[in-house]
Structure formats: C-alpha cells, structure tokens
C-alpha positions, 0 to 999 in steps of 0.5 A, spaced: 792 320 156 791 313 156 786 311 163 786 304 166 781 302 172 783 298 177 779 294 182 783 292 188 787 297 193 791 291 196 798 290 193 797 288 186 792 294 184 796 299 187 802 297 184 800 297 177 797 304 178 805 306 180 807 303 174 802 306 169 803 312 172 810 312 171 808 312 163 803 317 163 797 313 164 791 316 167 789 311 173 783 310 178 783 304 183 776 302 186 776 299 192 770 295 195 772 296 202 770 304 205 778 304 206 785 302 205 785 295 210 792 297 215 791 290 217 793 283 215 798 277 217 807 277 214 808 276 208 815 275 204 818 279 198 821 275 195 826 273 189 823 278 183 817 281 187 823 283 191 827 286 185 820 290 182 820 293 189 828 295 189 826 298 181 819 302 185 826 305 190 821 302 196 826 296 199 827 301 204 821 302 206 819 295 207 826 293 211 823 299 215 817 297 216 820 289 218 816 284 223 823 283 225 822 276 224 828 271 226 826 264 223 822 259 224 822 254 230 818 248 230 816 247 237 812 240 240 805 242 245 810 244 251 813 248 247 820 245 247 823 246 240 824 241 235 828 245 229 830 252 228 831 254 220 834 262 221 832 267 217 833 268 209 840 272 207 839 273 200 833 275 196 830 268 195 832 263 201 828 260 208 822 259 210 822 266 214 824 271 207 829 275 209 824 282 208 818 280 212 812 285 212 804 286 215 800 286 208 796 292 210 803 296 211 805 294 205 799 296 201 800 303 206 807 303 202 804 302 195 799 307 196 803 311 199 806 313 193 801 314 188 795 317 191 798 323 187 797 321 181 792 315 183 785 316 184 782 312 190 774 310 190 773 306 197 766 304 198 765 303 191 765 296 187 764 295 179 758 292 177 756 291 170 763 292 163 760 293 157 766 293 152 766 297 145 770 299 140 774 305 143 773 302 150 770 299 156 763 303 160 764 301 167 758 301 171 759 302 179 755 301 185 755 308 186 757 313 181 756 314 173 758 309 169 764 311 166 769 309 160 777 307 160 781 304 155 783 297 159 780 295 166 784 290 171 781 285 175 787 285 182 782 282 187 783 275 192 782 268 190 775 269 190 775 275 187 766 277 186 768 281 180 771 277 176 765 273 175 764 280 170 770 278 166 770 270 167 763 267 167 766 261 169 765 259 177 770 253 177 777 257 176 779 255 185 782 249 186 781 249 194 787 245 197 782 242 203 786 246 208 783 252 212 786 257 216 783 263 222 789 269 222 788 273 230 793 279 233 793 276 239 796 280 245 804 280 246 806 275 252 813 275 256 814 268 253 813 271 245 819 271 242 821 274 234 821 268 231 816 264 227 813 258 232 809 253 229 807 246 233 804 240 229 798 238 233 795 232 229 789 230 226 791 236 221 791 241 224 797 246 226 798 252 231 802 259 229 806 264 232 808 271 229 812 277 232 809 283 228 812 290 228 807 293 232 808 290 239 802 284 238 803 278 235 800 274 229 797 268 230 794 263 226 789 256 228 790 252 221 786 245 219 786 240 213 778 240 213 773 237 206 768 240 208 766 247 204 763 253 205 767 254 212 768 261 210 762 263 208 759 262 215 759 269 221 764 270 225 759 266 231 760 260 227 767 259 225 769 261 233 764 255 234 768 251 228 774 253 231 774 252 238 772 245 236 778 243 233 783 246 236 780 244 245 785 238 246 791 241 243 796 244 247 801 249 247 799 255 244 793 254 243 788 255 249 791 261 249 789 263 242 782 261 242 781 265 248 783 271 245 777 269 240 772 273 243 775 280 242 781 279 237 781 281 230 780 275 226 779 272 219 777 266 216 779 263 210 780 256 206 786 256 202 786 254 195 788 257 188 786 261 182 787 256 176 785 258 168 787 258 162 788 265 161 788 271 164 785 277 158 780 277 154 779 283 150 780 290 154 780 287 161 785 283 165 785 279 171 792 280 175 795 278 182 791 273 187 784 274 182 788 272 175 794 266 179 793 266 187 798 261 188 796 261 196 800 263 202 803 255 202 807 258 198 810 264 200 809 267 192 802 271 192 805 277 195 812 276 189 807 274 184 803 281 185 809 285 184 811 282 179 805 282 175 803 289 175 810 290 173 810 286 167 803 288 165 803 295 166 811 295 162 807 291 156 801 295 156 807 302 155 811 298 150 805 296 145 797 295 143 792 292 149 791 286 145 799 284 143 799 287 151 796 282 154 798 276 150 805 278 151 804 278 159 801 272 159 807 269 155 812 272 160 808 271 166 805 264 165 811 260 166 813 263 173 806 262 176 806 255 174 812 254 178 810 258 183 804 254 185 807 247 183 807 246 191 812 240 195 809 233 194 804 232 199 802 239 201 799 242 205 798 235 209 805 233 210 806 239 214 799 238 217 799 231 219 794 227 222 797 221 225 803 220 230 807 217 225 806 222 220 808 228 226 814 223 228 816 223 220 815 230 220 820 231 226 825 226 223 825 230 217 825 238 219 831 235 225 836 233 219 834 239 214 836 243 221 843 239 223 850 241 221 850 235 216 843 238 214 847 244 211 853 241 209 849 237 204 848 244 201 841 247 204 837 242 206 832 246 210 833 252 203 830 247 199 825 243 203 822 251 204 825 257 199 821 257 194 822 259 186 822 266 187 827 267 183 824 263 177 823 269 171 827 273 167 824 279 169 824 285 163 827 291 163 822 296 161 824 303 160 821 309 164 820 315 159 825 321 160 823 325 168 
C-alpha cells in the first residue's frame, strides 16, 4: 500500500488524505497546532472547487453548514448603503458565493470524513526530509523519523516547512495590504449581508454574519511596511487602534472589541514559484499558489488541487504524477491570482476622489442598467472559478 505524508490539517491536506484514501493509500496528516483549528473568517466554494466538493458528496454538508450570507452591501460611515450585490445563484457568480462557510467548519468536514482511514498527528511539525531511492525519511519534532513514498506540503502562504522543499525564501509576493480578522458580538443593528465601508487613507471596515449567532469583522489597510505580522498580540492592537481611531461606522465598535475578541493578523500576498515538486515531494494549496483572500479562489484552489494531485499520483508513477499535476493545475492558478487592475488598492482607496470614483462605479454595477448590460456587478466581482477542465479520475470498484 502506497503511504503519503501530509502536512497541514487545514483544507488542502485533508482533502488529498480523502482522495488517496478513496484509492488504497496509507495516508498520515501532521499538524503543528495540538488541535484542529474550528475557527476562521467566510470563505466561498466556488466553481470547480465546488464541483470537487459535489464528487466528495459533502456540497450538503457545506450548504448546512452556510454563514447565511445574503450579499454584499457597501455602506458610507453612517451606515446609509451605497450599493447592494445579492448573492451568487450559480457555482461561480457574486462578490458573495452562493455556498459560504467558516474555514474551521469546513476543515471539520473534511476531517470529519477521514479520520477513519486518516491518521491525525496534532502537535507535531516535520523538521528534517532526507529522500532516497525507495522514499522519503522524515524527521518529526516529536516522534521517530519515518519513511513514505511521497510527502506533501499543504501549509499557508508562509508556510515554515516549505523551506525544507524550496531553500528559496522569496516565493511571497506581498500585495501591501494587511487585514486583522475578529468574532465580534452580534448587535440588534447586524444583519446577513456583507457590509463594507471604504474609510480612506487605504484603509476599509467589514461586517460578516456567520452561523454561529456572532459576527466576523475585519479592519484592513494598505500598508509597505513589513514584519506587521510578526509582531504580538500587543503590538498589532497598538497598530491597528492607530489606523482605524478617526474612522466612523463600524469601527469604534471593533476596536473595542480588541481586547477580548479573537483576532488574527495577517498581511496578504501570494505564493508564486516556478514549480511546485521536486522529487518525492509536493507543495499544495495556499504553500504551492495561495492566491490571497482578494481573490476569493484559495479555498477553490485547495480543493481542486488535492483533487487533481491525489488523481495523478493514483493513475501514474511520483514523477510522470507530479509533472502532470502541474501541467493541469498551472494554467487555472495563473488565472486565479491574475487579480483586477489596481487591486487591492482600488477597492481600498486613499483619497476622496478615489472613494467618490469607487462609489460611482459600485452604484452603476448595482443599478438596473447595470444588470441589463449583462452583469456588470458578476464581472467587476466573480472570479474564474470555473476556468479548468477538472479531470474525471476513476474510483476503484467499492
């Protein structure tokens, strides 16, 4: 039985452990957390990523497990709406996808459905690869180094591990623009759509429902200056209170929330590099092509990797494997991280005349003529989701 190391318990890893389980595989994810992290901001299932889900029979399980998200409303600092986009009604369309879902509760899902074939390492991080001809030693933090035919790498954009694959350190392409996620309390004024006010100076609030009866809010900023998110908890509260003191709507009641609030910082970008194998191993997911949240395509791109990687390792050799999921996956993450002219700034702006532009747009892609120009609000905001033509790899008989 072929055996496969996975490290990252996320989306990505857990989703190729499903799929190489599915075909016979001895499969083994390491996680460096001690457990499996339920939390987490909404993210989209979209396009292919959504067809993989439909061919793991969990769609069901992610509609059930919905934010309830209803759209997008942008909203000046009163409040008062500028422009509403409803809801996606197909696999790929709207700012706001049509199946919505907290990180941490479809990494549950996923799990869910393989910790019978799947074993789950938490606390644990590899530290050392040492390949030969008949596979890949692996030494652990904790534990005895072991031996497995192929070892993937399904970590985030700054993924530590990788590093043991890739020496090379400049594979991030930092986009200038950090964002602090909170679960704030639900407030009588809340309501199921995604609410989002352009503040100036860079800098933008955000509003989300989740399923859990709180509210996920976020306090995001164009910013050059690197190392933000290596500073404490301390620090980045500092930063952020900073920023965001003059900015009206959502945000006083945000920042005080960041004392006792759950909060993660992190300063966007992407994972760019010429390959993603070498040898026995293999990066996957946001480690290999994150392609940032701007996008609304990582969560997508996770699913559809794993699908693909764990189809061509099935159907051929490591090596003819690996070349042939690069070639299938290449051309549908150049269009994913292909972001809008301008971006993220243009939807950040720094100056009056840049938010009055932006407001001009979003309230003509939001009118009637608008939609009769066949969708202007699903082209400023739906991405290529779609754009594969996703293999069909035959299961072996039940």
């Amino acid at each position: 039985m072929p055996s496969a190391l996975i490290s990252g318990a996320s989306i990505a890893g857990p989703a190729l452990a499903y799929w190489l389980n599915a075909r016979g595989w001895q499969t083994t994810v390491v996680e460096r957390f001690d457990a499996l992290r339920d939390d987490g901001q909404n993210i989209d299932v979209r396009g292919a990523g959504r067809e993989v889900a439909r061919r793991m029979g969990i769609e069901g399980a992610i509609r059930d497990a919905s934010t309830g998200e209803k759209g997008t409303e942008f909203v000046d600092a009163s409040g008062a709406a500028i422009a509403y986009f409803g809801a996606g009604t197909t696999d790929s369309r709207g700012a706001t996808a049509e199946l919505e879902i907290l990180r941490g509760q479809l990494s549950r899902i996923i799990v869910d459905r393989t910790e019978k074939d799947t074993t789950y390492e938490f606390g644990d991080h590899i530290t050392a690869l040492d390949e030969h001809e008949d596979g890949v030693a692996v030494s652990f933090a904790h534990g005895p180094t072991r031996t497995f035919d192929v070892v993937a790498i399904a970590e985030g954009l700054r993924s530590r591990t990788r590093s043991l694959v890739f020496p090379a350190t400049d594979v991030v392409r930092e986009l200038g623009f950090c964002t602090a996620y909170l679960t704030i309390p639900r407030a009588p004024c809340d309501t199921d759509l995604w609410r989002w006010h352009s503040a100036g100076r860079g800098r933008s609030v955000t509003l989300r429902p989740d399923n859990l009866g709180t509210i996920r809010a976020t306090l995001a900023f164009m910013s050059d200056v690197r190392g933000l998110d290596e500073l404490g908890r301390e620090g980045i509260v500092t930063v952020l209170r900073r920023t965001f003191a003059d900015v009206g709507w959502a945000a006083p009641r945000v920042l005080d929330a960041l004392d006792d609030a759950p909060l993660y910082f992190d300063a966007i970008g992407q994972t760019r590099m010429a390959s993603w194998t070498t040898g026995r191993k293999a990066l996957l997911g946001d480690a290999a092509y994150c392609s940032s949240p701007i996008s609304g395509m990582s969560t997508s791109l996770a699913l559809t990797g794993a699908y693909v990687l764990a189809g061509e390792l099935a159907s051929h050799p490591y090596r003819t494997a690996f070349a042939r999921y690069e070639t299938v996956m290449r051309p549908y993450v150049e269009r994913a991280q292909k972001l809008p002219p301008g971006t993220p700034g243009i939807a950040n702006p720094r100056t009056r005349t840049g938010i009055a532009t932006m407001n001009t747009v979003l309230k003509a892609a939001a009118s009637p003529v608008g939609a009769r120009l066949g969708g202007l609000a699903s082209r400023v905001f739906t991405p290529r989701a779609e754009a594969i033509d996703l293999p069909d790899y035959p299961l072996p008989p039940a």
